[in-house]
Backbone as numpy.savetxt, mean C-alpha at the origin, in Angstrom:
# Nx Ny Nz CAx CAy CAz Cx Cy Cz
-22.50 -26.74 13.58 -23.33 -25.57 13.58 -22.45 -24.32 13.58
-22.69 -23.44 12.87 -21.83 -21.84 12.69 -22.34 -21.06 13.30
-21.90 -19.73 14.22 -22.48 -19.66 15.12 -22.59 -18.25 14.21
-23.77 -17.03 14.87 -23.50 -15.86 14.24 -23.75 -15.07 15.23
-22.91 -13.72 14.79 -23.21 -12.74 15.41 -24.11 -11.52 14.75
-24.34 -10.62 15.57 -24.90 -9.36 15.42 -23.42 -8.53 14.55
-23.88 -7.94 13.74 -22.99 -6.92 12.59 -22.40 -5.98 13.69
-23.38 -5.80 15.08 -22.57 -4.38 15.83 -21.62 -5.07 16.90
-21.89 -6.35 16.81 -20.74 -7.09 18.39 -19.32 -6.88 17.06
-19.46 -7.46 15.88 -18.38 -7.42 15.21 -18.03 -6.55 14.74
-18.44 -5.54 14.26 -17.87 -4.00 14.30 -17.50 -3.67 15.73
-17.88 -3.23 16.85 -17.30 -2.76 17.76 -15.69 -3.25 18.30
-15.73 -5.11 18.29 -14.75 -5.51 18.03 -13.29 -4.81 17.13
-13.93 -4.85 16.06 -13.45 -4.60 15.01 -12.36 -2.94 14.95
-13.38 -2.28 15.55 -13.02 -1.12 15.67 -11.89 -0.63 16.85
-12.48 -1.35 17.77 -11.74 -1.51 19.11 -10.34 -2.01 18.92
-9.78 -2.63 17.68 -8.81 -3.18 17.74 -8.01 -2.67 17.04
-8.64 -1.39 16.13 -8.04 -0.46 15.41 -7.06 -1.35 14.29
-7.18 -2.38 14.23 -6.14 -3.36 12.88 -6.83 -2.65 11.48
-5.53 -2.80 10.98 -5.07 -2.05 9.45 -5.95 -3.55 8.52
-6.19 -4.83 9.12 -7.02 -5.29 8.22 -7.48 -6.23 8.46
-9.37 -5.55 9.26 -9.78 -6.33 10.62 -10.25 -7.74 9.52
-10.72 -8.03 7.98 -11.31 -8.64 7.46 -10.33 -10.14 7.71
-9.16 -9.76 7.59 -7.80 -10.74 7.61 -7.95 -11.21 9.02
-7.80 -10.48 10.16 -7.63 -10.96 11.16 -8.96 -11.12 12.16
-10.18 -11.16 11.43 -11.32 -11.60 12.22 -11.65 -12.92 11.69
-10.97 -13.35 10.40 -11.35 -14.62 9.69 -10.14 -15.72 10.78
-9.33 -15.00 10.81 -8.33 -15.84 11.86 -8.66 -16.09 12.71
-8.96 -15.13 13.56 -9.52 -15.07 15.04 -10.89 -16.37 14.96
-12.04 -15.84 14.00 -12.71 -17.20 13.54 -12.26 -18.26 13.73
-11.73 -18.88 12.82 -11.17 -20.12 12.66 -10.66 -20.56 14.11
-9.42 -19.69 14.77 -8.60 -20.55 15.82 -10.03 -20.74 17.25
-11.42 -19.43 17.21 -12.08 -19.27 18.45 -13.03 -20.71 17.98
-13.33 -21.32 16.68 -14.44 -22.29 16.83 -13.68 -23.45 17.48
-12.50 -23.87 17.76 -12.01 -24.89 18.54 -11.57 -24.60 19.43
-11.34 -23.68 20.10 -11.18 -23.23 21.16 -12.08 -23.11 22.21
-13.21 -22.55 21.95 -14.67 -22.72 22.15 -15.12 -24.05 22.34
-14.97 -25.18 22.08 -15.01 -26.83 21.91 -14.06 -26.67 23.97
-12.57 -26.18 23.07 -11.54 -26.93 24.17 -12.44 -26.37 25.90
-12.42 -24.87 25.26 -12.27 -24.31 27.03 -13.86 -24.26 27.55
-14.29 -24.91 26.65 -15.85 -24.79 27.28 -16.75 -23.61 27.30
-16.34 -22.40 26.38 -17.05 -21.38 26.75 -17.48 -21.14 25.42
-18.71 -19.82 25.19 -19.26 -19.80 24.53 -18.83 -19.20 23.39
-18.83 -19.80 21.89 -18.47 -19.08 20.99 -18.08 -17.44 20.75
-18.90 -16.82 21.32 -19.08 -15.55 21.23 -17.50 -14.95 21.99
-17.63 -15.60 23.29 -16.35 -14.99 24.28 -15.15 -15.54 23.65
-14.89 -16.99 23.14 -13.58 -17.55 22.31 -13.54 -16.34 21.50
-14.41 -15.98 20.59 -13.88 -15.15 19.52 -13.63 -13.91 19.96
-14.34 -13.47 20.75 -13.84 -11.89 21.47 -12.03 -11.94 22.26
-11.67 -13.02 22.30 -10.60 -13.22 23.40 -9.54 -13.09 22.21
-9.92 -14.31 21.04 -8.79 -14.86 19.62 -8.76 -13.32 19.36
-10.01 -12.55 18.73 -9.41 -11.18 18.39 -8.88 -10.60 18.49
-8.63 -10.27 20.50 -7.98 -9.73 20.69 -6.61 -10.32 20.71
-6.29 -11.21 21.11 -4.85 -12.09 20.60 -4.27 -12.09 18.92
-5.04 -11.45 18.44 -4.93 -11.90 16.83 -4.54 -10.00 16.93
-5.51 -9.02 17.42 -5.03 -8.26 17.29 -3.89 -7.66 17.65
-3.37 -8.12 18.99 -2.06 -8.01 19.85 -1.34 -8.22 18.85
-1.11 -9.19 18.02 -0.16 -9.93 17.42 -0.05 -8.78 16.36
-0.82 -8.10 15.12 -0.27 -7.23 14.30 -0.24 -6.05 14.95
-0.29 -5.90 15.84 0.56 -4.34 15.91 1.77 -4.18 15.87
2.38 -4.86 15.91 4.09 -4.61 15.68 3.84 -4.79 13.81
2.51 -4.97 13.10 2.65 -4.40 11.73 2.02 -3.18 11.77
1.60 -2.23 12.36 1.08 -1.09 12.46 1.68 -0.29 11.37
1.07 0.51 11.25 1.41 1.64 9.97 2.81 2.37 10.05
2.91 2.57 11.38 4.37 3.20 11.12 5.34 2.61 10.95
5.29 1.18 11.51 6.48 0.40 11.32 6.40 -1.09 9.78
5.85 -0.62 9.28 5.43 -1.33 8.32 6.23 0.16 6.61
6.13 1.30 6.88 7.10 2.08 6.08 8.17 1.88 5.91
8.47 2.25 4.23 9.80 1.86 3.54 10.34 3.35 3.91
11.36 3.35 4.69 11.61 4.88 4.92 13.50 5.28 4.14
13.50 6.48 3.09 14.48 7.37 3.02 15.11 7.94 3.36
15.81 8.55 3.62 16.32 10.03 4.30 16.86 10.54 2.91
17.22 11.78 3.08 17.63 12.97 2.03 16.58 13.68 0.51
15.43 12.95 0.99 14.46 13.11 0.01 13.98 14.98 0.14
13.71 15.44 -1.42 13.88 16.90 -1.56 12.43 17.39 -2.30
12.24 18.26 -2.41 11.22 18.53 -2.96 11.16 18.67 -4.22
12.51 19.08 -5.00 12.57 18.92 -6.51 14.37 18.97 -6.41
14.67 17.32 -6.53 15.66 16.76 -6.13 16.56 16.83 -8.05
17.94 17.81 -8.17 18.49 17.58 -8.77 19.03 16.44 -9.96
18.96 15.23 -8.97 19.54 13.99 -9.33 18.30 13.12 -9.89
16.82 13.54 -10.08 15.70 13.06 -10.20 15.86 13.68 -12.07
15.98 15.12 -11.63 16.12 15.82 -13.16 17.01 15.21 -14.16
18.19 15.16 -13.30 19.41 14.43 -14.15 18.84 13.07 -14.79
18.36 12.19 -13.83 17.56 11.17 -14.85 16.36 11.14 -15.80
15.63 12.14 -15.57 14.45 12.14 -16.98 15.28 12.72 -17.95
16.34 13.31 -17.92 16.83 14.38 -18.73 17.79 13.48 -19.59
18.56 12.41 -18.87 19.79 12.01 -19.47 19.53 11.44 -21.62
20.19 11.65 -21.84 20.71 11.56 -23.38 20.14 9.76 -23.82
19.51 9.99 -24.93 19.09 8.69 -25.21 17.51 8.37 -24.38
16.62 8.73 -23.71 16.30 8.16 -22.63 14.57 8.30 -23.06
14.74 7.92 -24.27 13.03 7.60 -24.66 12.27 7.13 -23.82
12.18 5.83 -23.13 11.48 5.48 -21.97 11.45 6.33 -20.79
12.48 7.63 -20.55 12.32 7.75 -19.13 11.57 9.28 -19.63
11.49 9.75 -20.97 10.48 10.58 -21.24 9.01 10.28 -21.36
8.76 9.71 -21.29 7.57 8.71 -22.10 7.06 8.62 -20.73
8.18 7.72 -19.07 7.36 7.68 -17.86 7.31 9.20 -16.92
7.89 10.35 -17.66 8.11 11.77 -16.69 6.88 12.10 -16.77
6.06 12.46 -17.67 4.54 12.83 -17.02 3.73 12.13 -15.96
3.70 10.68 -16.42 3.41 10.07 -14.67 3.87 10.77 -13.41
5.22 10.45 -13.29 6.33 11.17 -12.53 5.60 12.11 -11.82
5.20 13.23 -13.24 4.97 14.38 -12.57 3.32 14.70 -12.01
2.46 13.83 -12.22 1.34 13.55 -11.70 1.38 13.03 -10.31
2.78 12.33 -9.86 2.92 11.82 -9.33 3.09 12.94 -8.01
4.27 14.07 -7.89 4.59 14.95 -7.24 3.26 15.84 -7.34
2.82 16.06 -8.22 1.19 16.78 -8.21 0.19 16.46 -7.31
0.75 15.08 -6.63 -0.12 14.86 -5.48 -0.73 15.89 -4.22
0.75 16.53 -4.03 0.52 17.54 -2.97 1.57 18.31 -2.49
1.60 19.04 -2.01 2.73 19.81 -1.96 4.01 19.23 -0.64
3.08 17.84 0.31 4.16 17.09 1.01 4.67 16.36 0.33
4.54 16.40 -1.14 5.46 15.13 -1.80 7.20 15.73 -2.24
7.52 14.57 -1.75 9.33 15.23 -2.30 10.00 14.01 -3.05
10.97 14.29 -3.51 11.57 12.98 -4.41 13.33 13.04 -3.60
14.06 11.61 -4.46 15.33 11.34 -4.43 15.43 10.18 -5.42
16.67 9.85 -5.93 16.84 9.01 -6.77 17.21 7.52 -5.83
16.41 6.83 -5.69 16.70 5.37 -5.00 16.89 4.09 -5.47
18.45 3.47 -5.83 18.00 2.53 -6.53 18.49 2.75 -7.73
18.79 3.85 -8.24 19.13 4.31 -9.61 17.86 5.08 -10.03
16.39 4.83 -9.86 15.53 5.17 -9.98 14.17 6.22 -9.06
13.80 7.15 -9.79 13.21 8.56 -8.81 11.58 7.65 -8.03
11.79 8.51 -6.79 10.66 7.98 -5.89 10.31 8.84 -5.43
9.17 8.74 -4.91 8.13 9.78 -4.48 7.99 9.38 -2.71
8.17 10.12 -1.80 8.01 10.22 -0.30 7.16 11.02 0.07
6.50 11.23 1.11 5.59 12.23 1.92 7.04 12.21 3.69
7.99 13.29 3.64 8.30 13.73 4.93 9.51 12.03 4.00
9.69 11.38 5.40 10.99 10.18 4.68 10.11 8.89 4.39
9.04 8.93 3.78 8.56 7.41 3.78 7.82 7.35 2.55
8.03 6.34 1.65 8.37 6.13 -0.34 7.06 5.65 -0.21
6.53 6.30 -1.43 5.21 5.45 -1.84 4.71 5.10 -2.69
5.79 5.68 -3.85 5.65 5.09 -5.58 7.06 5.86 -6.14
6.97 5.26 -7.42 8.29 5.26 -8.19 8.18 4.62 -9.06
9.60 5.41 -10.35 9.18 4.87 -11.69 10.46 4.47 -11.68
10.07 3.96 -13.22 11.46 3.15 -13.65 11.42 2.47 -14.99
12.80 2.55 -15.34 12.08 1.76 -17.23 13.11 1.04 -17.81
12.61 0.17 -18.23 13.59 -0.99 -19.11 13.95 -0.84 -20.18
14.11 -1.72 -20.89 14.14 -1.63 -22.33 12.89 -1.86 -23.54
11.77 -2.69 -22.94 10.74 -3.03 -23.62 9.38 -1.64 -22.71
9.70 -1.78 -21.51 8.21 -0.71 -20.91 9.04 0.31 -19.81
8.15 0.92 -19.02 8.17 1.61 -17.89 7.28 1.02 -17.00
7.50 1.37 -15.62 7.14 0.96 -14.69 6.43 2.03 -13.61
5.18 2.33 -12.91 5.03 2.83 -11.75 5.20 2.08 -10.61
5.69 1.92 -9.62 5.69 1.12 -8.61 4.68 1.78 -7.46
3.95 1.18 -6.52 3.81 1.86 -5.49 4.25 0.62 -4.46
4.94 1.01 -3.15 5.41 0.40 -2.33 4.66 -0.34 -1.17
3.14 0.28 -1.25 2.12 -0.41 -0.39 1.10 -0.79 -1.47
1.17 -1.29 -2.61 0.72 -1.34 -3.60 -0.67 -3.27 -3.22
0.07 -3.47 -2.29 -1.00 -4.83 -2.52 -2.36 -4.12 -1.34
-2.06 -3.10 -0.80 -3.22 -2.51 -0.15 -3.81 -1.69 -1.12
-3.51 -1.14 -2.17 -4.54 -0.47 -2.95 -5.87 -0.93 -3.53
-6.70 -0.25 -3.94 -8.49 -0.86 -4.64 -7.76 -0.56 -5.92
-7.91 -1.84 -6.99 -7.32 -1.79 -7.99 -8.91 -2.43 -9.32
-9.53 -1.52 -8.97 -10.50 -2.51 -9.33 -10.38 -2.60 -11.29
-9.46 -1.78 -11.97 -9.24 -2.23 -13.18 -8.18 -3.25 -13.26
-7.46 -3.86 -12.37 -6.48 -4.89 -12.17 -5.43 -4.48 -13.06
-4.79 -3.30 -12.79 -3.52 -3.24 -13.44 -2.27 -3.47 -12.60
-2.63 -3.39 -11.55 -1.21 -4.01 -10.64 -1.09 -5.15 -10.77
0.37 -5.21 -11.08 1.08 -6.73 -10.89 2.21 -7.22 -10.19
2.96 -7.64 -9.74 3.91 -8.21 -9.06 3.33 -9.48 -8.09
4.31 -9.77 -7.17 3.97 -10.93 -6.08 4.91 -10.67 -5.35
5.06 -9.61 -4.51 6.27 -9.32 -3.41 5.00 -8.32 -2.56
5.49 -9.19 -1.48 5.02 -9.13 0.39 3.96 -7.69 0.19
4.53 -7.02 -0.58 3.79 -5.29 -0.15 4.04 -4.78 -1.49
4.89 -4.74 -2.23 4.89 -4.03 -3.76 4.12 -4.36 -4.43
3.54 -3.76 -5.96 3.32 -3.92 -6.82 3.20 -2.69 -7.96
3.07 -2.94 -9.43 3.39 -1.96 -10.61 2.44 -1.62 -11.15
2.58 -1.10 -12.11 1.51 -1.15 -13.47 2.89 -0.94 -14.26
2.68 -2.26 -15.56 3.35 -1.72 -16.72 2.99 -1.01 -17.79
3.74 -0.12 -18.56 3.25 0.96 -19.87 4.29 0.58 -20.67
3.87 0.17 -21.89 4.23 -0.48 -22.74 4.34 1.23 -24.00
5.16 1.58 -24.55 5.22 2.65 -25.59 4.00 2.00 -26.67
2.99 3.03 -27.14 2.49 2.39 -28.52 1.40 1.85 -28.25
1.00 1.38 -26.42 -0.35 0.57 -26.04 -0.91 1.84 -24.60
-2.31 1.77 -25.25 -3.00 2.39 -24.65 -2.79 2.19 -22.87
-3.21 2.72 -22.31 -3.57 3.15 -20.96 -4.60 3.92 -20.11
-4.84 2.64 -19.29 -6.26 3.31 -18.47 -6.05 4.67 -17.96
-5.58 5.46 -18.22 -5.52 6.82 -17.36 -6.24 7.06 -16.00
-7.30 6.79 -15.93 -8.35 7.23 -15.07 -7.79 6.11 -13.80
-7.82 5.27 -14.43 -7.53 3.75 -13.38 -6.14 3.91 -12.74
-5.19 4.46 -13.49 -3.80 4.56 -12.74 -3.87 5.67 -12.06
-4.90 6.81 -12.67 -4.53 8.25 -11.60 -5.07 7.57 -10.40
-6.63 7.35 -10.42 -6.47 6.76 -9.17 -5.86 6.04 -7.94
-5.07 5.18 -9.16 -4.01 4.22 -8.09 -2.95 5.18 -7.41
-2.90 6.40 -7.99 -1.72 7.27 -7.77 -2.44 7.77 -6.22
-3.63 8.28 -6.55 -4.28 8.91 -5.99 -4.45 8.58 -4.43
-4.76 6.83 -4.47 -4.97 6.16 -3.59 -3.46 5.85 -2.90
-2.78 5.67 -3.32 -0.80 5.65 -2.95 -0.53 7.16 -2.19
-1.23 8.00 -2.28 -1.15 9.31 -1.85 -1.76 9.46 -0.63
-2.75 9.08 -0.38 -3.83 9.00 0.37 -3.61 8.31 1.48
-3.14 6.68 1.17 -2.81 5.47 2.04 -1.29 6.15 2.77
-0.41 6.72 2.08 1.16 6.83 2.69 0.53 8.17 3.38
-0.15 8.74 3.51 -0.74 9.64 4.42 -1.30 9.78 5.63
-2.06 8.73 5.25 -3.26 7.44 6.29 -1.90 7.53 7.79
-1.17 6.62 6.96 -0.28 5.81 7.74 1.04 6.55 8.51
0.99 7.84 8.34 2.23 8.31 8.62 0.86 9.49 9.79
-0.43 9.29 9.96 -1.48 9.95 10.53 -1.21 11.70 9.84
-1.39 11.12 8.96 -1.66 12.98 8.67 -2.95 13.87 7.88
């Protein structure tokens, strides 16, 4: 038998525990409170109020601040950023500078540095997208990118917290769908740094 609750015992929960992603860690808390509930004899309801909070204890050491990819020396219109859209030959890195610069258009806390070989975008010291280009495409990266709403599915990768969109020269692009993603990369590295 599955037991249910009221929508407001699990929101209050939910809220109370302030987790960055109560959907993840109430399905946990689930799972470990229906046998637990069996072991200790008590009622579904209290196992799962207890696992939550144990489930929640447990990610806060992923909390927002300590979960940032952090910089130092990042500028507001960083020399060494110019030097690379600019350099000789560099069709692809013209082709990704208007992104780029949609990118710093975010707001006036955005600053850059070249990381990597390649320019990134920070709010204060903590990265939240960045370009970059090969020989066949360009790349946007955002660095908390598997937390974004991607609902045209242009992000791709499979690493812990990154992901891209590739731009291919010659093939169209969702515009609307990537500003957003920009938008939302702006928003989230904001979220998280409480500002």
């Amino acid at each position: 038998m599955v037991a249910t609750y009221p929508v407001s015992f699990l929101s209050s929960l939910l809220l109370q525990s302030g987790s960055m992603c109560p959907a993840l860690i109430l399905q946990s808390a689930w799972r470990a409170s229906r046998g637990r509930a069996a072991l200790l004899s008590m009622r579904p309801k209290d196992a799962l109020q207890r696992n939550l909070s144990r489930h929640c204890a447990m990610s806060c050491h992923l909390a927002p601040m300590s979960a940032l990819f952090r910089l130092s020396g990042a500028v507001r219109s960083a020399p060494e950023v110019a030097a690379w859209f600019g350099a000789s030959g560099a069709g692809q890195r013209r082709f990704i500078e208007p992104w780029f610069d949609r990118i710093r258009a975010c707001g006036a806390d955005v600053v850059e540095l070249l990381h990597d070989g390649h320019p990134t975008a920070c709010i204060q010291d903590a990265a939240f997208a960045y370009v970059d280009t090969f020989a066949a495409h360009s790349n946007i990266g955002f660095f908390h990118g598997t937390e974004l709403p991607d609902p045209a599915g242009l992000l791709e990768g499979t690493g812990k917290r990154m992901r891209h969109v590739k731009l291919r020269w010659g093939r169209e692009t969702d515009d609307v769908a990537l500003q957003a993603l920009i938008d939302a990369a702006y928003r989230d590295i904001r979220m998280r740094l409480g500002r």
